[in-house]
N, C-alpha and C positions, 0 to 999 in steps of 0.2 A: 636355535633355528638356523640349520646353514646350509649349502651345496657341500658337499664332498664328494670329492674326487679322488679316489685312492688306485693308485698303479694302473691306472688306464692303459691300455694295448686295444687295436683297432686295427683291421686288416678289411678292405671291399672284398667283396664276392671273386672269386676265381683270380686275385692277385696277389703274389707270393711276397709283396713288400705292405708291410705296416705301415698304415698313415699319420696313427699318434703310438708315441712308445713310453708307456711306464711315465706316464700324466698323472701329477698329485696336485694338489691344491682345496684350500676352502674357502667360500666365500658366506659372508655370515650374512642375514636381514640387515635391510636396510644398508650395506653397501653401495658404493660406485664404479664398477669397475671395469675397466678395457683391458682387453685382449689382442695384443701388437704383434706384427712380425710379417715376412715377407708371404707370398704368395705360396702353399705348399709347406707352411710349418705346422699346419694343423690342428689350425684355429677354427673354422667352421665345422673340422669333423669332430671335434671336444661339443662344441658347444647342441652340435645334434645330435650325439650321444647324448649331453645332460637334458636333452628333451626328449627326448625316448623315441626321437626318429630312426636311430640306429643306436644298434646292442653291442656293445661292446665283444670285443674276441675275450679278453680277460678284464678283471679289474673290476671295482664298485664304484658306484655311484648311488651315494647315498640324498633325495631330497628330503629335507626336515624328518631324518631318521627312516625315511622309507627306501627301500631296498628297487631301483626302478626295473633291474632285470626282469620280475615276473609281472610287471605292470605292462598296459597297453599306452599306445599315445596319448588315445581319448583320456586314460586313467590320470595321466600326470598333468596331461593339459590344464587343468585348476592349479598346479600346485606351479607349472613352469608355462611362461607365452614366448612364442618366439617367432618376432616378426623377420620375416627372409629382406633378405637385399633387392629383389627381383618380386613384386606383390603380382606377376600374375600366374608366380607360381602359388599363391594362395586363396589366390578371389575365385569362386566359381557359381554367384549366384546373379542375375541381372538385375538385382536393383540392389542400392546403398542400402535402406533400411532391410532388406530381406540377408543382406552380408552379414549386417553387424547381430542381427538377432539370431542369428541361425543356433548358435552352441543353444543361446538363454534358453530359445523355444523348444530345444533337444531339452532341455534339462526339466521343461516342466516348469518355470519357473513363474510365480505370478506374474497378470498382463502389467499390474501397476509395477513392479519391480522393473522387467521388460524394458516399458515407456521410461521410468527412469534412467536406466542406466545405459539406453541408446540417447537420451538427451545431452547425457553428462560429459559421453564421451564424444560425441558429435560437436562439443563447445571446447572440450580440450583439444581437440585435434582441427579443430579450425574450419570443417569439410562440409557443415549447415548448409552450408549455400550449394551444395551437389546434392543434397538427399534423395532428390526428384532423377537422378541423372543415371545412365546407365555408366556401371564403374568402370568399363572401357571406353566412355569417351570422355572420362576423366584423365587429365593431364596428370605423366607418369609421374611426377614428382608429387602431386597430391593425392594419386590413387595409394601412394605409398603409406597417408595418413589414414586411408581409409582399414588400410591392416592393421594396422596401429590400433585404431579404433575398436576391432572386432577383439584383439588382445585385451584393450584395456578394461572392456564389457566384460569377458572372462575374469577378470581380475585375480589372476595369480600373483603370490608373493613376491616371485622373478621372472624378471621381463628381461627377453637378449634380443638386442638390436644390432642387426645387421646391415653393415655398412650406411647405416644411417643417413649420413650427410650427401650420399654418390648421387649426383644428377639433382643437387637443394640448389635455390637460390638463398638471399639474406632471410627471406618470408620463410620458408622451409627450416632453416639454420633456428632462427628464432623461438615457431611453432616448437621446435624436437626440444631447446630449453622448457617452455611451456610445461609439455608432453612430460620430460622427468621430475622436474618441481613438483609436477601434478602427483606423480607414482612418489617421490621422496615425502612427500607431504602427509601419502601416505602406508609409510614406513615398508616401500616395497623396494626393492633388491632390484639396480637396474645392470646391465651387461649387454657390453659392448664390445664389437670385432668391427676394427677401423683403421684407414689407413691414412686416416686424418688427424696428424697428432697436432692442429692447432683444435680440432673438435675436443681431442680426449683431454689436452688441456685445461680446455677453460670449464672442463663439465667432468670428469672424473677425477676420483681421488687416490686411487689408488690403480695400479697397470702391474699385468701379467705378460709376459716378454715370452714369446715361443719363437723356436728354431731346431732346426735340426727333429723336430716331431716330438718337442720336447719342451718343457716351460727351463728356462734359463735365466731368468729375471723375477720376483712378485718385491714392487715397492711401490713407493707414494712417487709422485707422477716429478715430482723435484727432485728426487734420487735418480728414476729411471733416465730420466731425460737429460743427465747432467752424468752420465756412464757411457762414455762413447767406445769404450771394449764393449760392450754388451752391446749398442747400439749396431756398431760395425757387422755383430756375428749373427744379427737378426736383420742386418740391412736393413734397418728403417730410421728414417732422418728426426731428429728435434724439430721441436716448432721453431718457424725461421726465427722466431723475436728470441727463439733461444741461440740460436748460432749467430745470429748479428749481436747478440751479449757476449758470447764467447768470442768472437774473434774483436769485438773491441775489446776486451780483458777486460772485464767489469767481475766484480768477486761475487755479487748476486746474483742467485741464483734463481734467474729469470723466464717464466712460462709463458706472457703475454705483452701487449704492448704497452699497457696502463704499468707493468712493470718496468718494461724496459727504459720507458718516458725518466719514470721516477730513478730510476739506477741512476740513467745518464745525468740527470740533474744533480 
């Protein structure tokens, strides 16, 4: 059971430059994995291609052996969720319970099912205490749980989280650990595009390094972060408790501060 990506090519409507070029990679069940690189390496347009927002110019993409080219969005939406960076590009019903139910009650699905699994996910994502509330006058950083929520109610195998952490305080930061324990717990495939490598750190295991519209890097988050040629050619920085390791010359190879404490000692 895995995401495959074979020679991805990807070009927008009326533009003579490709956005991803000749993109491979697989991500198997129950994975962790982040998706790094600067602004323009062609990370959000991979990751909406593997949700069948947009079709590839060339290349497969294959979800748990299904072919998503002659699939619709609706079609794969069970099998991939993908919550956006921006949730009011997703929310378009005026109440929280009419949000999160909306796919279930498309689907037919029993009321006691329903009732459950708007409970379930209303407790992992922390947002109970808005259910009554219109989701625009929910504050952005928790309306973002509320996408979260309507994803996790779909309950696809792979969930990609986008930008995650942008506009969290510690309460948010915390919830999104919650939120993946919750999917890992239940052996779901989580993915992530972030520019926050003390986030991907301490909660991903493994990173996928794009540049140049092209993946350049796939290793475990100790390797990647600890290759400053590859770092340099994707512009994006180590978590600081890793460059205050490196430039004390400590020989561990250090991702957080519970480590770097323990190095220095």
């Amino acid at each position: 059971m895995a995401i495959e990506v074979k020679n991805l090519c990807f070009a927008y409507p009326g533009s003579p430059a490709t956005a991803v070029e000749n993109v491979s990679f697989t991500i198997g069940k129950g994975e962790r994995v982040a998706i790094i690189g600067q602004n323009g390496a062609g990370k959000s347009t991979t990751v909406k291609i593997i949700d069948n927002i947009y079709k590839p110019t060339s290349g497969t993409i294959l979800v748990d052996g299904i072919d998503t080219k002659d699939k619709t969005t609706a079609e794969i939406a069970p099998h991939v969720g993908y919550v956006f960076q921006n949730p009011n590009d997703q929310i378009f019903n005026d109440d929280v319970t009419k949000e999160i139910e909306y796919v279930l009650r498309y689907w037919k699905l029993p009321e006691e099912e329903i009732v459950r699994r708007r409970n379930e996910v209303l407790d992992v994502t922390g947002i109970r205490d808005f259910i009554h509330t219109h989701p625009f006058d929910i504050p952005l950083p928790i309306r973002k749980f509320l996408t979260v929520a309507v994803v996790l109610a779909v309950g696809p195998d792979y969930v990609i989280l986008d930008e995650p952490t942008a506009g969290q305080d510690n309460w948010g930061r915390a919830q999104l650990k919650t939120v993946m324990d919750y999917l890992q717990n239940k052996g779901k495939t989580i993915i992530t595009i972030s520019h926050d490598m003390e986030f991907v750190a301490e909660n991903f295991d493994r990173v996928i390094v794009m540049a140049h519209k092209n993946v350049i890097a796939d290793g475990s988050c100790r390797e990647i972060f600890y290759r400053s040629d590859i770092l340099a050619d994707a512009r994006v920085k180590p978590p600081v408790c890793t460059e205050i390791a490196q430039k004390l010359g400590l020989k561990e190879k250090v991702l957080n501060l519970q480590e770097l404490v323990a190095a220095v000692r």
